[in-house]
C-alpha positions, 0 to 999 in steps of 0.5 A, spaced: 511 504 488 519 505 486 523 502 490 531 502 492 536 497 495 530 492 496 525 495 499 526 502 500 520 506 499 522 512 493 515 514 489 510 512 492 502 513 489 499 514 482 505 512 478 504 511 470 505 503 471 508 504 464 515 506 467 521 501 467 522 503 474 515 501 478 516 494 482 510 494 486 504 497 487 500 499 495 495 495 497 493 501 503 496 496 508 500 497 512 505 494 518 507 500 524 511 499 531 509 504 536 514 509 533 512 509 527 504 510 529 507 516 533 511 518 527 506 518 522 500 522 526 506 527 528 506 527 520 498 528 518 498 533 524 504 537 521 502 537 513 495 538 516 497 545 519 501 546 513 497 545 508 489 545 510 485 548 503 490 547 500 494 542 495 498 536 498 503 532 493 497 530 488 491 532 491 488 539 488 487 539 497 490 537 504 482 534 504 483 530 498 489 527 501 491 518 500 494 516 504 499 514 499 500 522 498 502 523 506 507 517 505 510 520 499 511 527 503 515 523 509 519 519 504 520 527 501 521 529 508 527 523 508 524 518 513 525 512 511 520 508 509 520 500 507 515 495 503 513 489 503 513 486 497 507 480 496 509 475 491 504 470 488 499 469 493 495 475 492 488 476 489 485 483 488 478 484 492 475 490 490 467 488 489 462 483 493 463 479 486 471 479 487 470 477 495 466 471 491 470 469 486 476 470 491 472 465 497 471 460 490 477 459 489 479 458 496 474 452 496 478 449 490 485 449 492 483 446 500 479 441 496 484 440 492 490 438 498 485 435 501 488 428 502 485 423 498 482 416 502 486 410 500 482 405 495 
């Protein structure tokens, strides 16, 4: 993601991670009001009567869409969308081994502040 001003959203989805400018990545979550649920189904509606068995942002058709290419068409549009940057606390599960690995480490910090018993 290139963002603007904080967290303001300008480019969002495959980015070359060569490029200066990229601060952040999306993790495909995503917190919405109940105006912005409406604004997004409004949007999916709209570029799917405009776009269907065609190319989309950059998939080769609407059908092939991420979500992150819908986003970038309301960005285009001018709505205004906004990041949530993590900071550290943040592991990548993308397999059963990842969720594992992730579930280990978790039982070593908790072990690790736990209180220990006096001596």
């Amino acid at each position: 993601m290139i963002l603007e001003r904080g967290d303001r959203v300008l480019r969002l989805g495959k980015i070359a991670a060569a490029e200066p400018e990229v601060h952040a990545e999306f993790i495909g979550m995503m917190k919405l009001t109940r105006r912005g649920c409406e604004t997004l189904r409004r949007h999916y509606h709209r570029a799917r009567r405009l776009y269907d068995g065609g190319p989309f942002q950059r998939a080769a058709t609407f059908q092939q869409a991420c979500l992150t290419d819908l986003l970038q068409e309301m960005v285009d549009l001018g709505l205004p969308i906004h990041a949530q940057v993590v900071g550290s606390a943040w592991k990548e599960i993308d397999t059963i081994e990842d969720y594992e690995a992730a579930l280990r480490l978790l039982r070593y910090r908790d072990a690790a502040a736990r209180p220990r018993g006096r001596r």
